[in-house]
Structures are given as C-alpha cells and as structure tokens.
N, C-alpha and C positions, 0 to 999 in steps of 0.2 A: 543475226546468227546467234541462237542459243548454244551454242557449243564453243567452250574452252579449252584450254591447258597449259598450265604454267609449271615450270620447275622451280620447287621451295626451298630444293637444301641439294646439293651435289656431296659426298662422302670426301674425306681428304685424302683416302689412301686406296681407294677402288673407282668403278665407275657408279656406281649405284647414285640413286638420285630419290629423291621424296619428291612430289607434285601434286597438284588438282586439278582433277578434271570437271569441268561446268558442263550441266546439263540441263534440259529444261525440265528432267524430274529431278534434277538434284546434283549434290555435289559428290564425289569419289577422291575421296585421298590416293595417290600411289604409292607405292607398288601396292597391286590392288589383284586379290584373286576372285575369281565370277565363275559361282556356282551354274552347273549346267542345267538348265530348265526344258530340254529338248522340245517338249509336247506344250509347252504353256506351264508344266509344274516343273520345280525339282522335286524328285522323285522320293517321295514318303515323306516331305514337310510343307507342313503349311505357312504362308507367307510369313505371318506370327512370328512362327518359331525362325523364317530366314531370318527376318530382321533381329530377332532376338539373338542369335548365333552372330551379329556384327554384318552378317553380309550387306552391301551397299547396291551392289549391280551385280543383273543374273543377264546369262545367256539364253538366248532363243534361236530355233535352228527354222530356217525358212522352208527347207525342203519339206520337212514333217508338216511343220502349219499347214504349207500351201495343200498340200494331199488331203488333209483330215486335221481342223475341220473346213479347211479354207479362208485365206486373206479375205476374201471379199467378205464372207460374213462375221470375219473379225472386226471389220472396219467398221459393217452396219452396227457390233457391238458395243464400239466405241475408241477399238485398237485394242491392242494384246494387256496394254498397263492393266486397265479395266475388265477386261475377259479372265485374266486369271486374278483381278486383287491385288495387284505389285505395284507401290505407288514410287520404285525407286528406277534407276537407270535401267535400261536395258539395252544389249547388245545383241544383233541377230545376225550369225553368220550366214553366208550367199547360196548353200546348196552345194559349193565347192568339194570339200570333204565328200558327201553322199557321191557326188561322179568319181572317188578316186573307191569311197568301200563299198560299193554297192556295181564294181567295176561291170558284172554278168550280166545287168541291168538296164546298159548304157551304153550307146555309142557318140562320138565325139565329135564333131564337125566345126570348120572353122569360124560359126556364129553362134555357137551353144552346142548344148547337150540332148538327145533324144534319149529319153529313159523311159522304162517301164517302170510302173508305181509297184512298188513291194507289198502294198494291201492288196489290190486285185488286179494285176498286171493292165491298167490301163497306159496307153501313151502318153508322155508331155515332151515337149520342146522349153528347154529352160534358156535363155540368152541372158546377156547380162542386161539387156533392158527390162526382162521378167522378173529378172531377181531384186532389182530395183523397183519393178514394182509391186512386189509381196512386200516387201520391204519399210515401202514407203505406206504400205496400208494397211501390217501392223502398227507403225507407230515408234517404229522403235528408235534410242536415241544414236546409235551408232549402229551402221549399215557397214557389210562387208563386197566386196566388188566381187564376182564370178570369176574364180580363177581355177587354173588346172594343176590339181597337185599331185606333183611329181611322184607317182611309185619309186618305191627301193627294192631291188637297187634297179638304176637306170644308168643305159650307157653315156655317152657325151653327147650323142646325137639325138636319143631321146629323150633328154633334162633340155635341151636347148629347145626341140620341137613344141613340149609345154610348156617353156619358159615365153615362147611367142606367140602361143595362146593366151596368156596370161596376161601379159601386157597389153596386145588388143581388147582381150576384156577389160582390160580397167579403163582404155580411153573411150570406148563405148559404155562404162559404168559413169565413167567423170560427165559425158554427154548426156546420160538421162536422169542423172537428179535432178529432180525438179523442188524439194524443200530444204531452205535453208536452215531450218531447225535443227535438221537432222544430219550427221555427221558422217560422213564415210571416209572408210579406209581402205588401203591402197594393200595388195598382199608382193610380198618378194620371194618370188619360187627361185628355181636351180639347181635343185636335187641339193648333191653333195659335193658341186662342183663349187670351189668358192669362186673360179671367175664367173662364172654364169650368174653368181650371186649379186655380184658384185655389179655386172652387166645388168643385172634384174635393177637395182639401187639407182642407177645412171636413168634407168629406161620410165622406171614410176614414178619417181621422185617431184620430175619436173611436172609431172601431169597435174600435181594440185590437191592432194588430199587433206584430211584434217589428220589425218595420222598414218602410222604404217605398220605393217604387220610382219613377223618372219614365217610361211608357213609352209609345209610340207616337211616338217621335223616332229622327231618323233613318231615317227611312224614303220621302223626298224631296223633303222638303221644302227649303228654302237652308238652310246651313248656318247663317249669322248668324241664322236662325232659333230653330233649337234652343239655339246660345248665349244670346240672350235670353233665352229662354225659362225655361233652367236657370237662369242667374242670379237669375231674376224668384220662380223654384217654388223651387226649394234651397233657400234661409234660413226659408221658409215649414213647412218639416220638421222632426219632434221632432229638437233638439241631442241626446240622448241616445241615439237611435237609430239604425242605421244607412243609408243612401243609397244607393240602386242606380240607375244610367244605363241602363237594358236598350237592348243590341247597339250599343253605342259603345265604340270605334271608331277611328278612327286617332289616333298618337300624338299630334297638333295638337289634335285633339277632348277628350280624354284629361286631358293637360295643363290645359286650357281649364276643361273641367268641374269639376277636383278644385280651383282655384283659386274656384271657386262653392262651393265644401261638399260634393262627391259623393263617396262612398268605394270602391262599386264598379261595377267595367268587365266587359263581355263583348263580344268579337264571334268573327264566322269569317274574321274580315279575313287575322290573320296564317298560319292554317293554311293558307287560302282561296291567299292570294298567294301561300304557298313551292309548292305546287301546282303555280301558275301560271307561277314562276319570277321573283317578283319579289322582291326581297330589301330588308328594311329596314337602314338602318346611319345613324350620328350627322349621314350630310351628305346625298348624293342615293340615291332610292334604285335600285336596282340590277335590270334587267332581263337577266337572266343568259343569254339565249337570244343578246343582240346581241352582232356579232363582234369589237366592241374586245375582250371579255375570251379571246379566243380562247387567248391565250399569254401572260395575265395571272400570275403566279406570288404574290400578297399574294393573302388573305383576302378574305372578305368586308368584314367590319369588324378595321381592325388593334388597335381597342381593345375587341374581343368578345372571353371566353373560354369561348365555349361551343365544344364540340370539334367543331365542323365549323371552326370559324374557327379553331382549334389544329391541324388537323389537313389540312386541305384548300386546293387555291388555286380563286381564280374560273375559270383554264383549266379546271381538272380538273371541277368545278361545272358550267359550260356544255355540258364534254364526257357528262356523265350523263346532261343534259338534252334535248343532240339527240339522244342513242342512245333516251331515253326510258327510259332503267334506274330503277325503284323506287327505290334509293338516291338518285337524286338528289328525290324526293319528302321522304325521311326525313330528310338531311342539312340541306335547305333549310326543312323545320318546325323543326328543333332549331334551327336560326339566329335563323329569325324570333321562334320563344318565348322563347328567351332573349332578345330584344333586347328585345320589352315588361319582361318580368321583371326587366329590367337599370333600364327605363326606371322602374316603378315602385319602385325602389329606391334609385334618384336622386331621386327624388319624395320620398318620404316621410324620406330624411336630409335632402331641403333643407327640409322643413317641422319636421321638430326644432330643427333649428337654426336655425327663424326666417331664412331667405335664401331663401324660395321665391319671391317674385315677381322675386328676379335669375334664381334658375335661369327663372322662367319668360320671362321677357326673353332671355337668354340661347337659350334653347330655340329661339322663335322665332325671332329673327336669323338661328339657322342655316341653316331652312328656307327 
C-alpha cells in the first residue's frame, strides 16, 4: 500500500490538526488546498508555475477525462501524471458532482447514472464500478467513490433517498478496487439534516476507506449552515484518517473548517476569480477591471511573493485585462494560487505552534 496519513500536531485550543499524507508520487503536508485541473490542466498555468505557486496536489475530474479525451487513451499514454506533466499527487473526483450539475442531463437509477455527454449529447451509463475504472486507469493517487449529491434544498425524504444511494455506491466502489496503490475515499452525504449525516458516518465508516470526505456542501445552502454542519460531522471521523471538504471554498470557509478537523480543500474559486479579474490579497479583495487601479504602481498584494506580485503593478494588471490579453488570465491565476498556498501555510505553522485560534481570530478581524 503506497498510501499514508499521519497526524503531526493537533492545535491546544481548536480542533485543527497538521498531518502527511504519503503517496506514491509524493508527500502532502495538511491542511492542504488542491488546485482544480478539471480537463488534465489547471486553467491558464503551467505545471512550472503550479509547483512554483507551492502547490503539492491537483485535482482531476473523471467525468470530463472519461468524455474527452478518454481513460483508455490516457492509460495507453501512460496515466494522467504523464499526459499532462504533473509529477505530484493527484486526486480525481467520481463524476458525483457532474450528476448533481449537469442535473437536465441525467437520469438516476439504483446502479448508476445514465447521462448525456454535454459535448455531443451522446449516451453513458456511469456506476460505481465505472468510476473506479476511469479512475484506476488515470492513475490517479486518491480515487473518490460514486455518490449522489444531495440538491438544496431537499426535503427529509429526499436527503435520505440519496443518502442510500450513496452508501450503496460506496460498498459497490469498496468492491471494485482492484489497486493497492491507489487510495480511495468514502463521501458522507445527508443534505442538511445532521441526523442523516450522522447516519451517513455510521453507514460508510465501517466499509473501509483510506479516508473520508463531507460532500454535498456548499452548494447553496447558508453558509452558517455548512459551518455547523462541519463542525457537528468532522469530530464524528476516523482521527487517523484523512478529511476532505469537497469544493470549499473561500479563505473565510477554509479557515473555518480546518479549525473543525478538516484537512483538505478544493475549489474553482481562485482560478474561477483571477479569470474574472478578481484578486485575492490579506485585506480587501481586489477587482482589477475598476478604475482606481488605473495608475496604481504597488502590487497586487505587497506581502505576496509570487512573481506577478514581484514583477507587475495593479496599472499594468488592469491594463491586460481591458485589452483582454491571455496574460492577464495567467498572471492573475499565479496570484490568486499562490495566495491560498501562502494561506495554507500560515495555517498549518500556526497549528504547529499551537497559536492557531489567534491566527484564526486575527484572520477574521481582517475581513
């Protein structure tokens, strides 16, 4: 078994926790945030510059690959590490998510998913033995099980309905791995119900995974929602294993969760925003399009040193952005990824050092 995870430091006065996670491309400190790669890249950087931004492990999304260009000829190319140049971990969610937003798409059945494909409305049949096997013929180091996530809002009847979808996927996902290498985890649906949640923990727990996941949050329900929530599920999860928040989310959230027990983040928030032109930085954040920065000559952030902020001023930034130049796409993802990276690495020294509920104090205040 190539796959690890150890707890290195528990916080004195929160739950938060530092760890490692072992993999066979490598090791990941926690709490640990994972740049989204949807298609094989993350979106306007090259591997280069991931690893240079601090990132350790990217996310890959199984539905997309499996579509275009296809598992199988990823595999003949050697697995996804090597197809796109990523020599570090990688995690590939199950296709899950895509059956909850691509809802028009897809009908549900009690052995999988029948969807039409979004590029040219072809047919597939997804189960969780399929997702395991794209899965396993990317390559990837940590596999996610086929589960149904719960729309918001749902009633009692329909958070429980998917919640027993969910669990049968996973003991049919526990059933078809077939490589020890490779790690998989277990998701805990229930909507917004904590007993269901709760009930979710009881039901997966025992099946055996190498980790576990909270998913179907964040996805619009109120915000003080999902904090609860986390707080109530997190402690409820093997301490010896690892925590996943699937597609959470902004720094505030982040923050928030890892002080519950959670060890890792993903979203498309930051790539999503530098896109957009909005820039994260330690105080407000920054929409680069408005004309105060017009003849701005300082940085983004003057305490970032990812080299858009060594290199660049917010004028010249704004100016890329009304021409519309690509560069200004690539400069403002390098910004925004290094400023989680930055963020989680604040994180996890203040929880060494036992000072993490001042940073997390502190944190907040700012905002």
């Amino acid at each position: 078994m190539s796959f690890s995870f150890q707890v290195l430091h528990n916080d004195d006065t929160t739950s938060a926790r530092t760890g490692l996670l072992e993999t066979l491309h490598g090791r990941v400190e926690t709490p640990v945030f994972m740049p989204v790669g949807t298609q094989g890249t993350v979106k306007a950087l090259r591997p280069d510059e991931l690893r240079s931004s601090g990132a350790k492990i990217i996310l890959g999304n199984t539905y997309h690959l499996y579509l275009r260009p296809g598992h199988e000829t990823i595999r003949k190319l050697g697995g996804l590490h090597s197809f796109m140049n990523w020599p570090g971990p990688i995690l590939t969610d199950s296709g899950g998510f895509q059956v909850f937003s691509l809802a028009k798409l897809r009908k549900i059945h009690h052995d999988g998913v029948m969807f039409q494909s979004h590029i040219d409305g072809s047919r597939h049949f997804l189960t969780p033995q399929k997702a395991l096997e794209i899965q396993e013929a990317l390559g990837a180091d940590i596999m996610m099980c086929l589960d149904d996530c719960t729309a918001w809002p749902a009633t009692p009847a329909q958070a429980e309905k998917s919640l027993g979808l969910t669990v049968s996927w996973a003991r049919m996902s526990r059933q078809a791995k077939t490589n020890p290498d490779q790690a998989l985890f277990g998701i805990i649906q229930g909507g917004t119900y904590p007993a269901l949640r709760r009930q979710a923990v009881e039901q997966i727990v025992p099946i055996g995974f190498d980790g576990h996941a909270l998913g179907g949050l964040s996805v619009g329900e109120p915000v003080k929602t999902m904090y609860d929530l986390t707080e109530e599920i997190a402690p409820l999860l093997p301490a010896g294993k690892p925590r996943y928040l699937m597609g959470v989310g902004t720094p505030e959230d982040i923050v928030q969760a890892v002080s519950c027990g959670m060890d890792m983040f993903d979203c498309v928030m930051p790539t999503r925003s530098a896109r957009h032109g909005l820039l994260f930085t330690n105080k407000e954040k920054i929409v680069i399009k408005n004309a105060r920065w017009r003849e701005d000559h300082h940085p983004i952030d003057e305490t970032c040193d990812c080299y858009t902020c060594k290199n660049y001023s917010r004028a010249y930034l704004r100016h890329l952005y009304m021409a519309g130049e690509i560069l200004a796409m690539v400069l403002n993802t390098i910004h925004n990824i290094r400023h989680y990276m930055r963020l989680m690495e604040q994180i996890r020294a203040a929880i060494s050092e036992s000072r993490f509920a001042a940073f997390k104090k502190d944190f907040t205040n700012k905002k």
